[in-house]
N, C-alpha and C positions, 0 to 999 in steps of 0.2 A: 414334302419334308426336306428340311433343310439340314443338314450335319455339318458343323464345324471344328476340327481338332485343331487346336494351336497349343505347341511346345516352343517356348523361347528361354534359353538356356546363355548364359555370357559367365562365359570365364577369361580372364585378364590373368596373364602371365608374365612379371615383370614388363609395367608400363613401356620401359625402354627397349624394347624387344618384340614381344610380340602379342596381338590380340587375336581371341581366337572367339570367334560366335558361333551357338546354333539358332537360326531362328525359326521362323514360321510354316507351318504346313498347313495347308486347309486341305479338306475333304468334303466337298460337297456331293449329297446323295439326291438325287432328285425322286419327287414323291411315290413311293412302290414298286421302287426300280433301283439295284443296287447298283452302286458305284462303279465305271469301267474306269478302265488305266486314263483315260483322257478328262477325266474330274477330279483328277488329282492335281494340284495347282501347286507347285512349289512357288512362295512368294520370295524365299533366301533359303540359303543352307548356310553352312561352315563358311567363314571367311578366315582367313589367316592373313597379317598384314604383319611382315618380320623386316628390321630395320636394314637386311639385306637388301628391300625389294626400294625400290622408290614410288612413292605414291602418284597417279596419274588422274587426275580431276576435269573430265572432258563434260561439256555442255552439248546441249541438244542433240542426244544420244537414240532417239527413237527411232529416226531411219539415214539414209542416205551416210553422207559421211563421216557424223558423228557416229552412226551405228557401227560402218565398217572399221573404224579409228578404235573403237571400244573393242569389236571381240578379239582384229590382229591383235592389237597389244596384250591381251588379256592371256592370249595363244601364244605370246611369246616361246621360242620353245626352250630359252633358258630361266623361263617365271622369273626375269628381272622386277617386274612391274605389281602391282596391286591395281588394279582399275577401279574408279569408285566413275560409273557412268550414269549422267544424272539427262532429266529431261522434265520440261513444264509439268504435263500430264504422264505418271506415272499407269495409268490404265493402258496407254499406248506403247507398254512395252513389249507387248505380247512378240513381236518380231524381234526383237535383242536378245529373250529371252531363249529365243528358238536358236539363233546364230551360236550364241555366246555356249551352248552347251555344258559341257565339264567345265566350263569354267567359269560359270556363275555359282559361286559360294565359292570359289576357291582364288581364284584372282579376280572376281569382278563381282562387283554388289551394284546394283540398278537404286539411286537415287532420286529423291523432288529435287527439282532448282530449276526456277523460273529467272532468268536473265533482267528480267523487269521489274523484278522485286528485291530489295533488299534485306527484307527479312526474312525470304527464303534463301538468297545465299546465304546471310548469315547462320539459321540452322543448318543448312549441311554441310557447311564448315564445322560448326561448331560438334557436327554429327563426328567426324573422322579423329581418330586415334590422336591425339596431343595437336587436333588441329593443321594436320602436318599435308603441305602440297608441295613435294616435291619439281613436279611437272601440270602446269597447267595447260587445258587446251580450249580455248576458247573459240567452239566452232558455230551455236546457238543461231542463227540468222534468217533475215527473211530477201522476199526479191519483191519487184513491182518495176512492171512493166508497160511502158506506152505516154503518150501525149499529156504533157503536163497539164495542160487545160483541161482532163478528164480526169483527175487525180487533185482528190480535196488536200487540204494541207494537214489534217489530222491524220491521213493515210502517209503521208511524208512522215509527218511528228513520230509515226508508231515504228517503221524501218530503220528511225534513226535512232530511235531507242532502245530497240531490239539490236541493231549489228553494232552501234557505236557504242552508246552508254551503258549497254548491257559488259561489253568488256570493264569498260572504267567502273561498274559498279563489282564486279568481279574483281578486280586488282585493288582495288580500295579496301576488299574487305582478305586478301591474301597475299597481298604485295609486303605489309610491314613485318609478318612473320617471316617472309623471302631476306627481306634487308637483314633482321635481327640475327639468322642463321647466317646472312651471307653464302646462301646457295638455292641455287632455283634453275628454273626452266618457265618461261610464259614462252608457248605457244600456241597462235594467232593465225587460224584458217583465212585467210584475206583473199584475194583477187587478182587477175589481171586488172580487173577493172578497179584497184585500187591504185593502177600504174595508168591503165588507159581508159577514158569514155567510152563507152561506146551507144551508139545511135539505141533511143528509148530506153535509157537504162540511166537517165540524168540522176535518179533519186537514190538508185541502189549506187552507184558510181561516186555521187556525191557521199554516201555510206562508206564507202570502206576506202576513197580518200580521205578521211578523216580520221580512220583507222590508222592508215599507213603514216600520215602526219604524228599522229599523238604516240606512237611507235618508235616511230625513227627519234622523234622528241626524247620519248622513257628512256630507249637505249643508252644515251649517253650517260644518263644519272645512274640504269643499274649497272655498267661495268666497274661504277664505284665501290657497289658492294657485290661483286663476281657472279652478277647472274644476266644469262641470255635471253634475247626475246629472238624469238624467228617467226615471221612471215611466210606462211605459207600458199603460194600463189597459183590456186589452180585457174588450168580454162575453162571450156565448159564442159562438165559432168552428167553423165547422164544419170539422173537421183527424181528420187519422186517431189525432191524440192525444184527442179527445174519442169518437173511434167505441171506441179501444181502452179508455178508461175507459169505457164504457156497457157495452162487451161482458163486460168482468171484474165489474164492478154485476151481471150477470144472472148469475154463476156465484155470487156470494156466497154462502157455507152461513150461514141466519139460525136454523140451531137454539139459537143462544147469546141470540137475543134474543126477546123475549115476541111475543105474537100482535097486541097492538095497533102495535107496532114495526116488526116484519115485514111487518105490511100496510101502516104507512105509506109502508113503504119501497119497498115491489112494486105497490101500487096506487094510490099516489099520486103517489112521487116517479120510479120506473122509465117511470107508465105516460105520466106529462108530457113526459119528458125531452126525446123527438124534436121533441113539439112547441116544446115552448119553444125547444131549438137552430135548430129548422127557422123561426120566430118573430122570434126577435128574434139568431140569429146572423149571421156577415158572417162573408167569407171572408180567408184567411190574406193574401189579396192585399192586402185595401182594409186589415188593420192594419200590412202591411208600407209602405203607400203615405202612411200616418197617420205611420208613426215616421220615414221618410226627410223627411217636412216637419217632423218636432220635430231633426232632425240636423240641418238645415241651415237652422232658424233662426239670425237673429241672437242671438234671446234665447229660448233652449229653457226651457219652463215646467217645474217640478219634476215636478205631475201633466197626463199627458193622458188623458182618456178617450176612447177610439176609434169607439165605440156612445150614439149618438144616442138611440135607441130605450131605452137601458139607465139614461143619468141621471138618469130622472123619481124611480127606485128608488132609486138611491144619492144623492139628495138627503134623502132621506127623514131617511139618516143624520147628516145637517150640521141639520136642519131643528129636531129635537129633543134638546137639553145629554143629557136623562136619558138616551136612547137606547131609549126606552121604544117611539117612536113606530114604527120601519120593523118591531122584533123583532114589534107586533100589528098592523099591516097585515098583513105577512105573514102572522099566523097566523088572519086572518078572511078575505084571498085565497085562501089555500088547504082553511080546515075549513069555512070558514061562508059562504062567495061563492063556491065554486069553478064553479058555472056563467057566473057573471060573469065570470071569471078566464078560461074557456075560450072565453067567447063573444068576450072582449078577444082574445084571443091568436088566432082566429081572423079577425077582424075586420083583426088587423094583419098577417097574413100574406097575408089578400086584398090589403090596398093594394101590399105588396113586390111579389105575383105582378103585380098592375096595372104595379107600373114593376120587372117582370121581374128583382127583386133576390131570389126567393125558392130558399132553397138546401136539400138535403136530407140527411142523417145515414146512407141509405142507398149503400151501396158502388157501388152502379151507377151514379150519377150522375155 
């Protein structure tokens, strides 16, 4: 037997001010057995959304850095913000759920929005209080990894759909209320590699330079009407979004590509990966705690980089016009130094573990 109690209650208290919900509870009792504390499913409670707070509209909220973006903020501990944290598949929230605490129904409501779809942004825009996005964060994205000859172009077509035009369908449907009001915030989780290629990463790389192009392009149009975009640029993160691109990397079928290709790929670039994550990446937390101080500056910079450890590299690319210079480091780093390269990357994961910042790629951790 199945038991379902739902109470949904909406009172609106001066539109201009503030709205306040209760919504849904369920109770399910499974058959001949009464309900314990953990069949009790809260799907919302109480939202309060007061024109003190600025509204926060984050994409792909279900794990990794949308997650972590969604409950700091949410945790604010001066409840500047309202978080409305959305995600494709709303069933997978069960872990935001858990983080977000006290402050789901109270600063945070768990939304649908699918980046790929237009008529899902449009309802949950059109979900939120006078339509109103103070601060957008556009973080929704995918990865794909390895030898372009093993990678159809449908599998291309969907990354770029997903990182690029999922943004541009997102500002298209929140940008003109931004201009009309003349106040806003678009912030844009991007890349180093929106700054630099890097080896097997042509597709995702070619993603979010395309980002940083049509960014750098906006910026100029919206200081017309006083609103910022920032770039937020991390390196690599250690998220279940970087474990599930490494685990599809090892499924790769490399018969479409030659045997020097193949090996660069499996014993050079697969066999680095962990270290280099485990090396010089940082957690979902510390780039959520980076972009909450570019939000509430006074004067949010276009690009931030979030990895200390990662600039010395993407200087490389400011350092030389021709752009000659990072593409042959890299390629004497890794064919013609690579014991240098491992003895570095070892050396700096000692100092991390010394000040106990060292994180690991494996699921156990």
């Amino acid at each position: 037997m199945c038991v379902v109690v739902s109470v949904r209650v909406t009172v609106c208290v001066s539109a201009d001010w503030h709205f306040v919900g209760i919504k849904r509870w369920e109770l399910r009792e499974a058959a001949g057995r009464p309900a314990r504390t953990s069949s009790l499913i809260r799907t919302s409670s109480r939202t309060v959304c007061t024109m003190t707070q600025k509204v926060v509209l984050i994409t792909g909220c279900s794990s990794g850095i949308g997650l972590a973006l969604a409950t700091r903020i949410a945790k604010d501990e001066k409840k500047r913000f309202m978080v409305y944290a959305t995600m494709r598949n709303v069933s997978k929230g069960e872990a935001l759920v858990e983080a977000a605490g006290r402050a789901l129904g109270r600063t945070l409501e768990i939304k649908q929005l699918d980046v790929c779809d237009e008529i899902s942004i449009k309802a949950c825009v059109d979900s939120l209080p006078e339509r109103r996005v103070d601060i957008l964060i556009s973080n929704a994205g995918m990865g794909l990894i390895g030898p372009i000859e093993c990678q159809s172009v449908d599998e291309m077509k969907t990354v770029m759909d997903t990182n690029f035009f999922g943004l541009v369908r997102l500002l298209k449907e929140i940008l003109p209320d931004m201009k009309r009001r003349k106040k806003g915030h678009i912030v844009v989780i991007s890349s180093v590699m929106g700054i630099q290629g890097i080896l097997f990463n042509d597709v995702y790389a070619a993603s979010k330079f395309a980002v940083e192009g049509f960014c750098e392009s906006l910026a100029v149009q919206a200081l017309r009407f006083n609103l910022n975009i920032s770039l937020i640029e991390p390196g690599p993160v250690i998220t279940e979004f970087e474990r599930k691109v490494y685990d599809e990397g090892l499924k790769t079928d490399l018969s479409n590509a030659d045997a020097v290709t193949a090996d660069m790929f499996t014993n050079i670039y697969l066999k680095n990966y962990k270290q280099i994550f485990e090396t010089l990446g940082q957690t979902a937390e510390d780039v959520a705690e980076h972009t909450l101080r570019i939000m509430t500056s006074d004067n949010p910079p276009f690009r931030h980089q979030t990895n200390t450890l990662y600039t010395p590299m993407t200087t490389l690319k400011y350092a030389d016009p021709n752009g000659d210079l990072p593409i042959d480091t890299f390629y004497k780093m890794v064919f013609e130094h690579d014991k240098i390269f491992n003895a570095s990357l070892n050396f700096l994961k000692l100092l991390r573990w010394r000040s106990r910042r060292s994180f690991t790629l494996d699921k156990s951790s």
